[in-house]
Each structure stands twice: as structure tokens, then as C-alpha cells.
C-alpha positions as CSV (number, residue, x, y, z in Angstrom):
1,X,-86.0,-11.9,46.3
2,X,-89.3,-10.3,47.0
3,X,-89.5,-6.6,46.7
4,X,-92.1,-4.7,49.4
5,X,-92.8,-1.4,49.0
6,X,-91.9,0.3,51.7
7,X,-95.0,2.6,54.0
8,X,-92.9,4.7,56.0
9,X,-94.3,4.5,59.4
10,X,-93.4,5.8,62.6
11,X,-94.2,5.5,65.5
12,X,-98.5,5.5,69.0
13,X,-101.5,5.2,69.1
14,X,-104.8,7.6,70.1
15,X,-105.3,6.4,73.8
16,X,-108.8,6.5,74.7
17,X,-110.5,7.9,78.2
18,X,-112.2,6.2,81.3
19,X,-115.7,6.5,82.1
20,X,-117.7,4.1,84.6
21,X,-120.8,2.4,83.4
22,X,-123.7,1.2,86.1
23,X,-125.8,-1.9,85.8
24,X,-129.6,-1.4,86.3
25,X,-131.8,-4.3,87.2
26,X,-134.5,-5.2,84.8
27,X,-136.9,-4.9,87.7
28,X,-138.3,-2.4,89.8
29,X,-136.5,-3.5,92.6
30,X,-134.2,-0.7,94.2
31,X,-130.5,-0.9,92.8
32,X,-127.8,-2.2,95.3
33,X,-124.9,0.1,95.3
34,X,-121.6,-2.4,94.4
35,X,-118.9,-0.2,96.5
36,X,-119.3,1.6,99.4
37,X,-118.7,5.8,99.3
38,X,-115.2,5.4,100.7
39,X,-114.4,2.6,97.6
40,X,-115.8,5.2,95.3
41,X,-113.7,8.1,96.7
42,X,-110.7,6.1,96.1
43,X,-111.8,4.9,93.1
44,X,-112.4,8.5,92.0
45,X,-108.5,9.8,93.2
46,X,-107.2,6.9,91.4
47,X,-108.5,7.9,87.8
48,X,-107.4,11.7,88.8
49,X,-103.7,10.5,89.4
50,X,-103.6,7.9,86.2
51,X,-104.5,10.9,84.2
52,X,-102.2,13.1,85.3
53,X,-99.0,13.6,83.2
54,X,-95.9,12.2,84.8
55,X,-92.3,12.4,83.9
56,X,-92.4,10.5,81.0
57,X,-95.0,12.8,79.4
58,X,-92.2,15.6,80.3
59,X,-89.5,13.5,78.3
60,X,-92.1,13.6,75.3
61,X,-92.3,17.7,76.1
62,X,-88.6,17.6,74.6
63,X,-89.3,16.7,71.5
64,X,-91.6,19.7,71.0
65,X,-90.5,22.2,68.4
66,X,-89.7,22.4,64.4
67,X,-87.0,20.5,63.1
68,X,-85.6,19.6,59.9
69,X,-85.4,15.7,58.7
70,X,-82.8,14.4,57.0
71,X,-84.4,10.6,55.7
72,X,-82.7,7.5,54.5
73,X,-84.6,4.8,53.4
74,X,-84.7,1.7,50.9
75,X,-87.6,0.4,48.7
76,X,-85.1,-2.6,48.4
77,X,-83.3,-3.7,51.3
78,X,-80.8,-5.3,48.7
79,X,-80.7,-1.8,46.7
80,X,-79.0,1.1,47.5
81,X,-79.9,3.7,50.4
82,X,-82.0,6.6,48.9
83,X,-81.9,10.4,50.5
84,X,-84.5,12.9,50.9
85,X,-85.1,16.0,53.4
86,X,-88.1,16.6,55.0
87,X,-89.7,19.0,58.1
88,X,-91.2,18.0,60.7
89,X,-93.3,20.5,63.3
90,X,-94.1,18.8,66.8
91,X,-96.7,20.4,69.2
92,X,-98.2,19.1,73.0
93,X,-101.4,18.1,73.2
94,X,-104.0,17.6,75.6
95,X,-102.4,19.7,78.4
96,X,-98.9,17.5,77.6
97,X,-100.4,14.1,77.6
98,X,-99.2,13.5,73.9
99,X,-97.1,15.1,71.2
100,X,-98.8,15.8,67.7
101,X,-96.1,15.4,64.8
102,X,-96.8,16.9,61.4
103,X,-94.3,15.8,59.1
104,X,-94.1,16.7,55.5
105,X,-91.2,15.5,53.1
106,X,-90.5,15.4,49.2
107,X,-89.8,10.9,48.4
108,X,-88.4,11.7,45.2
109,X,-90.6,9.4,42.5
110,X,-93.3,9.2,45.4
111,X,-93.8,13.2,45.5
112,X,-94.6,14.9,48.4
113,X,-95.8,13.1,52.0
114,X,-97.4,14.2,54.7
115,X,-97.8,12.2,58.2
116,X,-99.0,13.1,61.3
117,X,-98.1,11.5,64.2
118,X,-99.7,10.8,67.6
119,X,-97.2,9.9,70.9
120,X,-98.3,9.6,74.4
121,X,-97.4,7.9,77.0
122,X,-100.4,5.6,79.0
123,X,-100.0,5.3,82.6
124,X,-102.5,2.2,83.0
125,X,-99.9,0.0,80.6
126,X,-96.9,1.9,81.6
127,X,-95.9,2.6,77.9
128,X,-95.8,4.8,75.4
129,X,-97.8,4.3,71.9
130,X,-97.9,6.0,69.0
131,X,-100.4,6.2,66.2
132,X,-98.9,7.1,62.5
133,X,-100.9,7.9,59.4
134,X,-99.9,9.5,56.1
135,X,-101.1,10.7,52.9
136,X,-100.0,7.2,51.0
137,X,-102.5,5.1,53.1
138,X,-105.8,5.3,54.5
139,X,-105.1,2.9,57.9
140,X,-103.4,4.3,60.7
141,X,-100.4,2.4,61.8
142,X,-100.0,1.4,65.5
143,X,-97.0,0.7,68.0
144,X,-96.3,0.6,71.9
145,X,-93.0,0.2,73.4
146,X,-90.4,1.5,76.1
147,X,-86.9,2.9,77.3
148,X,-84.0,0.5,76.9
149,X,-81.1,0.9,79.3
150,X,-79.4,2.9,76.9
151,X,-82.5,5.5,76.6
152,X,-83.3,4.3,73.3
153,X,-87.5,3.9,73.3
154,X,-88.2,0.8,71.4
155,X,-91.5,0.3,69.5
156,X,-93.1,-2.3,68.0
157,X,-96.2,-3.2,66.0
158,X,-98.0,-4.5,62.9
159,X,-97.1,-2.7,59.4
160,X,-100.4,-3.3,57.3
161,X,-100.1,-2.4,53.7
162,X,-101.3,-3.6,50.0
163,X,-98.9,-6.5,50.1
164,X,-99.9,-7.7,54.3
165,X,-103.1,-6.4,54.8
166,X,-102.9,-8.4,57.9
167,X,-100.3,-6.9,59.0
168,X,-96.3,-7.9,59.9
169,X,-94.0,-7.1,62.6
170,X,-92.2,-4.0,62.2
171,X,-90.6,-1.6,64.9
172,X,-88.6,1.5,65.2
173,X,-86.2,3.1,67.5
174,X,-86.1,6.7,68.8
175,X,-82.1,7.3,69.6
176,X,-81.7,10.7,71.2
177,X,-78.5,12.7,70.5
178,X,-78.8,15.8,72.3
179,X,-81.5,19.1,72.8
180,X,-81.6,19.9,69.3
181,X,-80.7,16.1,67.7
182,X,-82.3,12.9,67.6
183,X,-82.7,9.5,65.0
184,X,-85.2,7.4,64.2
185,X,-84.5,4.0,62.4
186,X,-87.5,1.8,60.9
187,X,-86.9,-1.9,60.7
188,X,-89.6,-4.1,58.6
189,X,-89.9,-7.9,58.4
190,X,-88.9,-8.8,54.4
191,X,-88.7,-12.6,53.6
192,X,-86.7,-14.5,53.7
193,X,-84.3,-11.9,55.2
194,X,-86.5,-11.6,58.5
195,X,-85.5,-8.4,60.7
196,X,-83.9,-5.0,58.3
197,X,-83.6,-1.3,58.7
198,X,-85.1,0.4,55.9
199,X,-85.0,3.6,57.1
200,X,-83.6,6.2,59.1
201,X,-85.0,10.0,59.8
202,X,-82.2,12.2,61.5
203,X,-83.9,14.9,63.0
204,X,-82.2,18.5,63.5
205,X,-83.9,21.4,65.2
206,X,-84.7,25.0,63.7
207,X,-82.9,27.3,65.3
């Protein structure tokens, strides 16, 4: 069975702000206005309440702190689980539109990582997305997603490495415990096995 190299990966992508471009006429002939004042004053409140943070940002909020990362993970899903330990430090951002993850960790024969990962939640698609890069790639890694029934936040996206350039499905969970506990679980696509967990970050909060 095929081996793949495992690019850890988390979770969100850099969301990108509105701005309204006019259309000018070629001519010299005066410019007709598209929407009347009224349409433009609603226009205008609309963009000020889509970019206002909203209870899912606050969710996001509790994730903010330093925490201590206790990994799992497998360079061979038919191979043993491997253990390392990591930290993780998680800030707001953007007046608590998004949470900035810095995560460092020692992957045994792979030495030291360092990630950083980006995690907002976009009111126009009514999801959150995530943006993850790290020091073993030079491509950020994307994913969107939302809140199961069981307030589990599900995301999904393309894992592109040296082996799919093009990129594969790939998606991770975000289980919370409690205040100061929560688990994250990776899951890649390996042929011919399809769906597998290859890893699994247990985070634990510095008190």
C-alpha cells in the first residue's frame, strides 16, 4: 500500500474585504447613477452589519489563550500512532473577526514545526474558514465548514502536497471538551483506503 507523507494541516482561510467599483462611460456623456440614494443608504447599512462580528465570532473568542498540545499522528495509516507535544498560543484579530493560531511542536525525525493558523467566521457564506501554513510547505492549506448538531465544527478542503499537487479531500474536526479542553482530529484521503484519521491534537490550556 502506498505510503503519503503526512502535511499536518489544520484548519480557514484569509477572508478578503468589500469595496464597490463604478463603471464610467467611454464617452463624455454624463454618468447615470445605477441606484437611487435610498438603495445606496441600504446598500451601505448592509456591508456595516455583514462586517460586524456576530456570535459565532464570540464562539471563536473561546478559543483564545495558550495551551499545550498533546499530538497523535501517523505517517502510515497501517503503522503505529506516533506522540509528540507541542504549544500552541491563540490571539483575536481584527477587532474579533478571526483567531491567529501560532503553533510550534517538536515531530520527532521531522524536528521542530511551526504553523500559524488563520480562523474566521464569514457572514456572506455563513461559515467559518480557516487558512493553515507551516514551516514544511510553502502553500497555504484551505478549509470551510460548520457546527454539527453535536457542536462539533466540521471542515473540509483540498490537502496539496509533493505527492497531490492538485490537491485531495481532506477535513478535520474541532471537538470541544470544556473551557480549558478541546480535540482536533485530521482525516486524509489514502488509496485505496479512502477516508482515515491520521491525526489528532488534544489541546489543554496554561493555567
Amino acid at each position: 500500500m502506498k505510503k503519503l507523507t503526512l502535511l499536518f494541516s489544520g484548519a480557514v482561510l484569509a477572508l478578503v474585504g468589500m469595496a464597490i467599483v463604478n463603471s464610467l462611460q467611454a464617452s463624455q456623456e454624463p454618468v447615470q447613477a445605477d441606484v437611487t440614494p435610498e438603495e445606496m443608504q441600504e446598500i451601505m447599512m448592509n456591508m456595516m452589519k455583514m462586517a460586524q462580528p456576530g456570535p459565532e465570532h464570540a464562539q471563536l473568542m473561546k478559543m483564545v489563550g495558550k495551551w499545550n498540545t498533546s499530538i497523535k499522528m501517523k505517517m502510515d495509516p497501517n503503522g503505529p500512532w506516533e506522540t509528540h507535544n507541542g504549544h500552541s498560543k491563540i490571539q483575536k484579530a481584527l477587532g474579533g473577526r478571526y483567531v491567529i493560531e501560532k503553533f510550534t511542536a517538536e515531530m520527532g525525525m521531522m524536528g521542530k514545526m511551526e504553523g500559524l493558523l488563520i480562523l474566521g467566521y464569514n457572514n456572506l457564506s455563513e461559515e467559518y474558514e480557516s487558512v493553515w501554513m507551516d514551516t514544511m510547505s510553502t502553500w497555504p492549506i484551505l478549509a470551510h465548514g460548520k457546527i454539527n448538531e453535536d457542536g462539533h465544527t466540521m471542515m473540509e478542503g483540498l490537502m496539496k502536497d509533493v505527492i497531490t499537487p492538485e490537491g485531495r479531500p481532506y477535513r478535520y474536526v474541532s471537538i470541544p471538551v470544556d473551557e480549558d479542553h478541546f480535540i482536533t482530529k485530521m482525516y486524509d484521503t489514502i488509496p485505496p483506503m479512502g477516508d482515515v484519521q491520521v491525526m489528532e491534537i488534544a489541546y489543554t490550556r496554561k493555567k
